[in-house]
N, C-alpha and C positions, 0 to 999 in steps of 0.2 A: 585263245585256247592254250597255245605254249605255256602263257604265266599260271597258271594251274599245277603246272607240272611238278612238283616237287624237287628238292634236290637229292633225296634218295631216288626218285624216281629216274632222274636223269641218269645217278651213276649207275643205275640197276638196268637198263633200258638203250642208253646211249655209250657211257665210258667203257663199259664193262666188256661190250661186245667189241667195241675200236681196239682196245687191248688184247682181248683175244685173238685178234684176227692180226696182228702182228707176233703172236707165238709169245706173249703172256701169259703163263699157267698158276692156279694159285698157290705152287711153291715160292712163284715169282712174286708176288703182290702180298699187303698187309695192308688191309684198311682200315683205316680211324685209328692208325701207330701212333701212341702214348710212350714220348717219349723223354716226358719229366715227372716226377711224383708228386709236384705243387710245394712250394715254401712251405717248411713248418711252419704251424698256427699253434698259438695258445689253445690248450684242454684236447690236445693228441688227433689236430682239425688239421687238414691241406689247404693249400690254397689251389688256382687253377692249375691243371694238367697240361701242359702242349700237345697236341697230338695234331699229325696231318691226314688227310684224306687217302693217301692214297701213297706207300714208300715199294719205290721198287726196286728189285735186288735181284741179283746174279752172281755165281760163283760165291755165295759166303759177304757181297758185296753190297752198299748201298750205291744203287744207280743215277736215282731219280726219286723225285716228288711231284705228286698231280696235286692240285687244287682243283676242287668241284666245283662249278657256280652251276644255280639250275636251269634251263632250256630258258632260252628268254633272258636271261640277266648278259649283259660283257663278257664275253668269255677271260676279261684279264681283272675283270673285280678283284680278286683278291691276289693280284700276283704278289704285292708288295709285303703283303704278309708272308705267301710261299716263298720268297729270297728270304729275310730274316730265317726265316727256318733252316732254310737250305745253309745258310750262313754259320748255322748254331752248328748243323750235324755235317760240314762239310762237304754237300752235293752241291755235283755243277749243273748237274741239268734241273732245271724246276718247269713242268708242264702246269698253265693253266687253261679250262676246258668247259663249256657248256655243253658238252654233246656233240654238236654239228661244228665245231670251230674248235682247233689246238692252236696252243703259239705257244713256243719250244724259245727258253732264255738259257743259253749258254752263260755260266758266271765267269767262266775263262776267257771269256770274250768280251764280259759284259753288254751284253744286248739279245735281240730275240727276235724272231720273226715266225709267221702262220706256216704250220707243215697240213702236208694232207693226210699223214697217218703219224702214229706214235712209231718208233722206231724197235728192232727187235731186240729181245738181251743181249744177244751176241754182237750186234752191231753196235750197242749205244756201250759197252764193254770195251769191245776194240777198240773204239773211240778213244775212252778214258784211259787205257793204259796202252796206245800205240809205242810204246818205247821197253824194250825187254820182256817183252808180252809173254812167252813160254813159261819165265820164272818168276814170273809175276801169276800168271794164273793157276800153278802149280804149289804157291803161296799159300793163295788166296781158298786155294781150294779144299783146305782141310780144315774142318769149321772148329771151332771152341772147343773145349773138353768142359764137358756140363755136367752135373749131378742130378739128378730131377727136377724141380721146374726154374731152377735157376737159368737166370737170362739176363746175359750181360748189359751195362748201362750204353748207354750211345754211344758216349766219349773213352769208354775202352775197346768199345770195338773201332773207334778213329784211332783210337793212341798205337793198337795194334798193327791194322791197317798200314797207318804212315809207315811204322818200322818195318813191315816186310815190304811195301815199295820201297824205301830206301837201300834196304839191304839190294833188291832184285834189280836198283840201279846203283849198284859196288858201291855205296857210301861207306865211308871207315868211321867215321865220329858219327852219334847219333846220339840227338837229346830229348829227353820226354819232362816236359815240367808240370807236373798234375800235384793241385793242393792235399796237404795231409790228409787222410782219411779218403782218399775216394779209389783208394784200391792198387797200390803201383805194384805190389808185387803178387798182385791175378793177373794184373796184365804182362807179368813179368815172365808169368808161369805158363800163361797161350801164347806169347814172343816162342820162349824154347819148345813147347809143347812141337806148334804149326814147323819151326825146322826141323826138331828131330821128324814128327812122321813124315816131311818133305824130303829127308837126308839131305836134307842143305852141308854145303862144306866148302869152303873156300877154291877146295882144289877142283870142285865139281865131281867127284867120286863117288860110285853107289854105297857113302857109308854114314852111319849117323855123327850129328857135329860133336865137337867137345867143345863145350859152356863152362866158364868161369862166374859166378854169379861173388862178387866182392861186398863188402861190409867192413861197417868200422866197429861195430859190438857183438856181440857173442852174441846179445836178445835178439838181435836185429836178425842176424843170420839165422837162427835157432827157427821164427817164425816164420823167415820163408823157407828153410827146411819142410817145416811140415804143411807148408800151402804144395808146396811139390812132391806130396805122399803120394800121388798117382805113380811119380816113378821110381820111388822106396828104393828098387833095386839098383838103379843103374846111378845113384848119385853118393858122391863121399863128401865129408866133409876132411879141409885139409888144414891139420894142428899138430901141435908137440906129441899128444896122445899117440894121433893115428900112424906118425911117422916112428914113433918108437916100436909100434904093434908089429912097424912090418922092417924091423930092425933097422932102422935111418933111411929107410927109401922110402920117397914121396909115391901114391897113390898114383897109377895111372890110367887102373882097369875101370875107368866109370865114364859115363856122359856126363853128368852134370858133376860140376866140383863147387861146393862152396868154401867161401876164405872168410877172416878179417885180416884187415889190412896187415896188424900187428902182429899177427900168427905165421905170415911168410915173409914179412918186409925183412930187411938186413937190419940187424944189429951191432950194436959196439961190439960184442963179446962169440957173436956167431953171424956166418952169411944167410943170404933169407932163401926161403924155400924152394921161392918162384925161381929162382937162378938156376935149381934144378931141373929143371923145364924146359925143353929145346921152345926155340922164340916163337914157331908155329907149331905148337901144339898145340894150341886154342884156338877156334875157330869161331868163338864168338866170346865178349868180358861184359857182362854187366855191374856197371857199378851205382850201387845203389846208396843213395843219400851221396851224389857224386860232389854236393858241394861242401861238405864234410873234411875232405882229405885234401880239398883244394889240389887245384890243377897247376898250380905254377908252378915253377922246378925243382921248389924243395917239399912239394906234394907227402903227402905218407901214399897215395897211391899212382905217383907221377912215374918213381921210378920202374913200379911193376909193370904197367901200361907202355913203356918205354921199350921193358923186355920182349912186352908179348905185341910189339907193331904191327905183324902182319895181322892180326885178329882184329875183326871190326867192334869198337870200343860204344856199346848204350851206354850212355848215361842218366840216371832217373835224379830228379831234384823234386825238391816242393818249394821251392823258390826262384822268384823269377828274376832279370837281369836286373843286379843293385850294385851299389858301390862297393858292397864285401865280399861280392860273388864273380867280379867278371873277368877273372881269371878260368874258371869252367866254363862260363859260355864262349871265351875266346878260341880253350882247348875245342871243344865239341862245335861249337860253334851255334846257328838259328836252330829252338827247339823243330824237330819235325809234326807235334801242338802243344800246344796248352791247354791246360785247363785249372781258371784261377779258385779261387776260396768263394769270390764273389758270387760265381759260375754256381757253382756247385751248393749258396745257400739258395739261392735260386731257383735251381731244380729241384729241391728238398730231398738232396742227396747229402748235404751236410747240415747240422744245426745252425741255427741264428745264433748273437753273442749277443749280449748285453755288458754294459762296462760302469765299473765302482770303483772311482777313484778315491782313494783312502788318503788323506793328508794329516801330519799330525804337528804338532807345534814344536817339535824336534830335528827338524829336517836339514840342520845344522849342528855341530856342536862348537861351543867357545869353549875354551876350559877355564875355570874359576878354583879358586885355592880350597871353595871349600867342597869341590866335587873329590872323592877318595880314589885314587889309583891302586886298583887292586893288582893290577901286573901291569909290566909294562913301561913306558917311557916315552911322556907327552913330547914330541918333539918341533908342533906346532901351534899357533892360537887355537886355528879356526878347520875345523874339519866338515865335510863338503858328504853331503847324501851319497854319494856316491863310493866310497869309504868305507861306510858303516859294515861292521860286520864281515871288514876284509881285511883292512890294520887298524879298524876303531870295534869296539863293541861298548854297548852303553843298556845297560842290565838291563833298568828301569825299560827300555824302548822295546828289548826284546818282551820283557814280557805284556808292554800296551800294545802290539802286534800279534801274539798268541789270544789275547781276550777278544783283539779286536775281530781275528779270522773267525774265530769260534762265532762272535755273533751276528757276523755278515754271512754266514752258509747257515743253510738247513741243518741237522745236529747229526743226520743219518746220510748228509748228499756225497757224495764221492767225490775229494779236493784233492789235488796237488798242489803246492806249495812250493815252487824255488826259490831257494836260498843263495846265499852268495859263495859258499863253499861245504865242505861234510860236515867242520864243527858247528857250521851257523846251522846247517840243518838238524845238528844234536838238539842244541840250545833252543830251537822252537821245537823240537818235540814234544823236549821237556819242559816245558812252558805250556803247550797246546793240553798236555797229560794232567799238568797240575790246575789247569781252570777247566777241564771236563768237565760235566754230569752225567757221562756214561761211563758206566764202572770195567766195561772190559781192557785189560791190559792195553792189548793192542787196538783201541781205539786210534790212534795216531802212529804213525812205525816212519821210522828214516829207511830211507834206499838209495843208497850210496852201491860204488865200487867196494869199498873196503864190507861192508856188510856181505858181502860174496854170497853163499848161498844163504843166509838168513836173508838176507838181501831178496832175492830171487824169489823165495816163497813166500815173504810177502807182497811182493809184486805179482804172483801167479792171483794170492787169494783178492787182493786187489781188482784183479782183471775179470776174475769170476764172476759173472753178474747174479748168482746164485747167494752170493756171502754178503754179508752186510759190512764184515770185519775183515781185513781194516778201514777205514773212513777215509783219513788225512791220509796223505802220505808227502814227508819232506824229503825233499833232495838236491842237488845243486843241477850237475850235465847230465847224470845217468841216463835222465828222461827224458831230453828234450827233444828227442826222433823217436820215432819205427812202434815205438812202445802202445800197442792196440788194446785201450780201456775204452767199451763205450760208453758206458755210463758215468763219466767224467761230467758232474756237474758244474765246476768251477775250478779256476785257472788262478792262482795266488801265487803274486809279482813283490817280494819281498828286498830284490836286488838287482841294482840299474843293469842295464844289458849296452853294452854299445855296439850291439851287431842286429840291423835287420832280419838277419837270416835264420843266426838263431832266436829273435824274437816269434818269428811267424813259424819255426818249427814246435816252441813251446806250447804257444796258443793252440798249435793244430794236435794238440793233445783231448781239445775238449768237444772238435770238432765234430767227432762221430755219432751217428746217428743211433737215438735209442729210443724201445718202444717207452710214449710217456714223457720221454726229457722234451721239452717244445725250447729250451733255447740254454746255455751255459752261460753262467757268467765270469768275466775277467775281474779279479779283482786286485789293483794295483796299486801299492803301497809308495810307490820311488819315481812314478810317471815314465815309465818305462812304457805306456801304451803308445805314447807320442811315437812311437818307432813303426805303428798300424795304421797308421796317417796315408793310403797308401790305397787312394783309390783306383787306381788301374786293377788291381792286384785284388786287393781285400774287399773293399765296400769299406765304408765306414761304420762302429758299431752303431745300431738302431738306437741305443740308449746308453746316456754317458749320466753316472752318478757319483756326487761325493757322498760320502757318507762317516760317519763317527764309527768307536768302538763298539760302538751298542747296535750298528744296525740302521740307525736313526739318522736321517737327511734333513739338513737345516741350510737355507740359502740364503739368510740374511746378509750374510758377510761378501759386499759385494766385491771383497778385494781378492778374491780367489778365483773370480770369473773374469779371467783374461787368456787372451786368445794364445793360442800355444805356437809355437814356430818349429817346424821340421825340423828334428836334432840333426846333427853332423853323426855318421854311422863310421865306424874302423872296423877293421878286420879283427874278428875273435881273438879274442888269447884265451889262454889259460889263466886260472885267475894267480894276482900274484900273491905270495903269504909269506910275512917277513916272519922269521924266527919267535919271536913272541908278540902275540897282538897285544896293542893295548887294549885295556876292559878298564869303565870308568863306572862306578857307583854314585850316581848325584847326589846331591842332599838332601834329607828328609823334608826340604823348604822347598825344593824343584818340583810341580807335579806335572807329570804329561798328560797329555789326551788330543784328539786328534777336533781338530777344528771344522768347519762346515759343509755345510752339502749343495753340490749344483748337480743340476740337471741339465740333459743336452739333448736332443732328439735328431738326429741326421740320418739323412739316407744315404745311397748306394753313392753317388756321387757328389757328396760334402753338402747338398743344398739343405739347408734349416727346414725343419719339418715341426710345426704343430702337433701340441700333442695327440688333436683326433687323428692326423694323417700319420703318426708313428704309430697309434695304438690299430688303427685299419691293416697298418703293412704287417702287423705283429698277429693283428687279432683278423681280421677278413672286416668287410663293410660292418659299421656298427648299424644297430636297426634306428628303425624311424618310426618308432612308439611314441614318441613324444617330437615335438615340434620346435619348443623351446625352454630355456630354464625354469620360465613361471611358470610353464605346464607340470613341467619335469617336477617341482616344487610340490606345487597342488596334489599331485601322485603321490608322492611320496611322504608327503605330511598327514594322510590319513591310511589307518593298516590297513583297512579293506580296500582301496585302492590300490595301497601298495603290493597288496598282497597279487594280487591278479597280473600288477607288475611284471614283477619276479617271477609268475607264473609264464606268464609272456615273453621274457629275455630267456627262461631256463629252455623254450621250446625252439628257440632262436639261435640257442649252441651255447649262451652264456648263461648259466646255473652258478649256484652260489658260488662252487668252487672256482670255476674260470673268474669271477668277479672278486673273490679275495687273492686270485694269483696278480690281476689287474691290481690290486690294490699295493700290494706287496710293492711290484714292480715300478708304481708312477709315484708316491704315496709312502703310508707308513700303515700298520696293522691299528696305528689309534686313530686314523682317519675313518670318516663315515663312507659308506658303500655310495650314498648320496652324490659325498664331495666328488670320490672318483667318477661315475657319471656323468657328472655337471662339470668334472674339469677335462673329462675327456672328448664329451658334448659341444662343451661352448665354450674352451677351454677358462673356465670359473676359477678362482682363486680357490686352495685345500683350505679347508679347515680341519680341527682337530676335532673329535667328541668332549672331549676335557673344554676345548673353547666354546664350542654348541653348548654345554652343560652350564656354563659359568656366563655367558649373555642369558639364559633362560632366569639364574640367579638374580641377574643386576638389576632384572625386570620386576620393580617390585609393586608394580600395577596392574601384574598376575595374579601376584598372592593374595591382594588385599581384597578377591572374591570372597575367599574363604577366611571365614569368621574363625570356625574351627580350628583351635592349633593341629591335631590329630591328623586334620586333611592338608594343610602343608604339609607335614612333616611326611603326611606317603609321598606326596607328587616329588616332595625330595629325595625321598627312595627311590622314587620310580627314575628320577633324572640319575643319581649318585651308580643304578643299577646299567642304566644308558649308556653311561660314563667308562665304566666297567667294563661290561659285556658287549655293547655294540645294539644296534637296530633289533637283532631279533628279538629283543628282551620286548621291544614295543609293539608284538603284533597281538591281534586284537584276542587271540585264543592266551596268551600268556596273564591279562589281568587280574584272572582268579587265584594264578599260582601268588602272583603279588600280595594280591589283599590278604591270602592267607599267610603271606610270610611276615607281612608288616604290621595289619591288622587283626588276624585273628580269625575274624571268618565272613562273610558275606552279612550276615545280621550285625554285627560292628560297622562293616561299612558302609549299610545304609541308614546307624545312628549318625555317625559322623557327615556326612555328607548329602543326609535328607530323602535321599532314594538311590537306586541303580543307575535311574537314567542319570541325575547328575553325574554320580560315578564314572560314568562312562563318557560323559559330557566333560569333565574335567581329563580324562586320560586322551581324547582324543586334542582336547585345545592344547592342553602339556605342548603333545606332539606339532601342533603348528606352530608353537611360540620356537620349540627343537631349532626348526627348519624354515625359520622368519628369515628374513634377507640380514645380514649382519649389519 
């Protein structure tokens, strides 16, 4: 009788009433809490949602998780899945429950045993924060600051969370490492929000705290300015300007003060701001992008932090402990969490990457007598990738670089471009501008420091997702943090990077999620992605591509496909610029161009993936319309079949578009829709249409049906049209457009060819000789 029961039946009948009858109310309770968005998919699609049965909360707090099994089943079936869970959203209690049976797993304990009832909020509360309990639940107690149905992610209510435990047990250092794009300074803004209305304060005084929020860019500080417009009134920001306003006295009447570094630090020429600052006047510093200003003792914000000691120091990073950074994690010490890039495409809270690695046959230079020194002074043979464009520039490369960006992105997708310093970012501008076909000025625009407010408003119009203009945007450091464009479709790597850190702050440029973008691509000129190698951290990208100036992926050349070795990473510099670069003009006998194309398919932890199993993680399960290739074949060689095909995949979530995004992506646009199918099916060797068209040629035990020169020469329009345009040219409603374009009119065609039915008997065989086995 039990196994009948249902598992709605159970929680509705059995769980529901256990929990109330321990002082469960449904403020307390969330059932069926969805608590990821599903992996972006190709064609604006999710993948699965996480959600648990059953999240319980007190105070503003996550408690617990129930897993249902229904009356009749194990009451622990599915615990192993509820830990995982519990594991993701940091709960220690995980109940799993049939009804008539609880067994309660402590994860601080690791293990679990049978209770007779579920326990109360209050009690399973006191439990978890038995240590500073008053200023812990006084924390805890003042929820979010929300605008309408906004509702924060899981992982910022843990990120927030840990820091007011920490804080409510006296921690001085405190580090939060969450990847680009998933929101540091909301969470930064419910961190001060939750103390001011707490009046938290060091001294424990009924007064609100004074918050130092630090920055190393003016953009950087500027946008969490106005993420903090809730408290408009009571925050300054603290610069040359505002201290001149109030005739050289620093700013004290406010809560929240924002800085950059550079705006209070000490100078050659004057002392810095912060000095005017008694040492506890701040009561709390966040510094943001903390590994920026580097924590060692010749910091740019070591020694402001030094002054303000008694003030409890956040530190926010987007990267996690490397060989360039761990001088901040020593300062600050273990984040209080994480949350990686990996994490967060996973949840389908950041975009997927895909990765185009750009090789070109210059990736050295020798100098030779008859190359022309237009400035400059060759002081070596042999100059090294790594160079280019910092004390070498080599015209010719700049501008196979500029063709080649232009036709590796969409013409209209939104690129950033780093360069190796401001003038190399001039020099591809102006390169990008002169091989356009979009005539607006600022199709392409530089945003450098020195561009100062021209600078700035084209990064504003940039950011806008309303503007189309500007497109590209080059630039060297300006960018490579805090800078929030979401519709960044592509990330161009023009210049070696020898720093981890700022590799994955650049990349986390294109991170952000936009409605329609289903994935970014990196596309990388210097192999500067070897640096994303970095699977704890990242994932590995889903798709690694070489590709040519054109666009075009060719993988003959198998000397290109060699396995890559984790670079050695240093600590950032600045870049160095000797007095005048050399600039070499080669010979009009030298030509460049960029050499072949591999493909790579890896998942989240380096293992080799097929390309059905990368095109499934990218795209969701591919359907099972067809069984195998010779079926798949037989379909698609005749249009009425195919046609019903196509019918069938479009209702299945893959319609023509999702299927030339597929094609784009594994493939090339003069690939058949066929090949991609069949390569992503059974993984099949590509062919080209050009090559389907030229075996249908060589076949000349086709032709020799036809008597008629008139009826070759269409089937050879109709192939030459194939050729051309692609598959749709061959469905069966398009024949009449043909015969009229080639022959003339339907009474021509059936001189030529004896009747209709032939006619049509010859268009449809064409099409199987098309799509014969090679």
């Amino acid at each position: 009788m039990t196994r009948n029961i249902s598992e709605a039946d159970t929680r509705a009948n059995f769980i529901d009433p256990n929990l109330a009858q321990s002082d469960w109310t449904s403020e307390n309770i969330t059932r069926e809490y969805y608590f990821t968005d599903g992996r972006k998919l190709i064609g604006n699609r999710r993948g699965k949602r996480l959600f648990l049965d059953y999240l319980l909360k007190y105070n503003n707090t996550s408690l617990a998780l129930i897993e249902a099994k229904k009356l009749g089943e194990h009451p622990t079936k599915g615990l192993q899945q509820a830990l995982d869970y519990a594991e993701k959203l940091r709960i220690n209690f995980v109940y799993s429950s049939n009804g008539k049976q609880i067994y309660e797993f402590d994860r601080r304990k690791g293990k679990g045993e049978y209770i007779e009832k579920f326990p109360s909020p209050k009690e399973l509360y006191r439990r978890l924060n038995s240590s500073n309990f008053q200023l812990k639940e006084k924390l805890h107690s003042i929820p979010f600051h929300l605008t309408g149905p906004m509702r924060p992610r899981y992982y910022q209510e843990i990120a927030v969370n840990k820091v007011m435990e920490s804080i409510a047990e006296d921690k001085k250092r405190i580090l939060l490492t969450l990847a680009t794009g998933t929101g540091k300074t909301f969470i930064s803004f419910q961190i001060v929000h939750k103390l001011i209305q707490a009046k938290w304060n060091l001294e424990g005084q009924s007064r609100r705290p004074r918050i130092l929020f630090l920055a190393d860019r003016n953009v950087l500080a500027d946008q969490a300015i106005n993420t903090f417009n809730p408290y408009e009134s009571d925050l300054v920001k603290i610069d040359g300007e505002e201290v001149r306003n109030r005739n050289g006295v620093v700013p004290t009447n406010a809560f929240i003060f924002f800085a950059i570094y550079q705006a209070i630090a000490e100078r050659e020429d004057i002392g810095g701001y912060y000095t005017e600052y008694p040492s506890d006047f701040f009561d709390l510093i966040v510094i943001d992008e903390c590994h920026r200003g580097s924590a060692n003792e010749e910091g740019s914000w070591r020694a402001i932090l030094e002054h303000f000691k008694p003030a409890v120091h956040l530190g926010l990073t987007a990267t996690p402990k490397r060989e360039d950074n761990v001088d901040t994690y020593k300062y600050f010490g273990k984040p209080v969490y994480e949350y990686s890039l990996k994490d967060g495409i996973s949840d389908g809270f950041l975009t997927p990457y895909k990765l185009k690695r750009v090789r070109t046959n210059i990736d050295e230079y020798i100098h030779t007598s008859d190359s022309k020194v237009v400035q400059g002074e060759v002081t070596k043979d042999r100059y090294e990738l790594k160079e280019f464009d910092k004390t070498i520039t080599i015209i010719q490369r700049t501008d196979l670089l500029a063709k080649a960006i232009l036709n590796n992105i969409g013409k209209m997708d939104k690129t950033i471009v780093f360069c190796a310093n401001q003038d190399h970012a001039l020099d591809l501008r102006d390169r990008i501008n002169q091989h356009k076909s979009v005539t607006d000025p600022y199709y392409c625009v530089r945003v450098t420091s020195d561009e100062g407010k021209i600078g700035r408003i084209h990064l504003e119009s940039f950011q806008d997702n309303d503007k189309d203009i500007p497109v590209i945007l080059t630039s060297s450091k300006m960018l490579t943090t805090g800078v929030d464009a979401r519709n960044v479709r592509n990330i161009v790597l023009t210049t070696s990077i020898g720093s981890m850190v700022e590799f994955k702050q650049i990349i986390g440029r294109g991170t952000r999620i936009y409605e329609g973008k289903d994935f970014f691509t990196i596309i990388d000129f210097v192999g500067a992605s070897d640096l994303f190698y970095d699977s704890e951290w990242d994932g590995i990208p889903d798709e690694e591509v070489i590709t040519d100036e054109t666009g075009e992926e060719d993988g003959d050349d198998n000397e290109i496909k060699k396995k890559r070795k984790k670079p050695k990473v240093k600590e950032p510099t600045e870049d160095y610029e000797p007095k005048e670069k050399l600039i070499i003009e080669l010979s009009n006998g030298r030509k460049l161009k960029v050499i072949d194309i591999e493909t790579r398919y890896i998942d989240d932890n380096g293992k080799p993936l097929t390309a059905r199993e990368f095109l499934e993680k990218l795209v969701g399960k591919l359907p099972a319309i067809y069984q195998n290739e010779d079926q798949l074949r037989k379909i698609w060689s005749n249009p009425d079949t195919r046609k019903f095909l196509m019918k069938d995949l479009g209702e299945l979530g893959f319609d023509r578009e999702q299927l030339n995004v597929l094609r784009e992506m594994i493939a090339s646009p003069e690939c058949d829709l066929f090949d991609v199918l069949s390569h992503i099916s059974f993984s099949s060797e590509l062919m080209t249409r050009k090559e389907r068209a030229a075996n249908v040629r060589k076949n000349q035990q086709f032709f020799t049906v036809y008597e008629n020169l008139k009826a070759k020469e269409f089937l050879e329009y109709v192939i030459s049209h194939y050729e051309k345009f692609g598959v749709e040219e061959l469905g069966r409603e398009r024949l009449g457009d043909l015969v009229k374009l080639k022959l003339g009119s339907t009474k021509d065609a059936k001189m030529i060819f004896g009747d209709m039915n032939k006619l049509v008997t010859a268009y449809y065989s064409l099409q199987e000789n098309i799509y014969r086995v090679s």
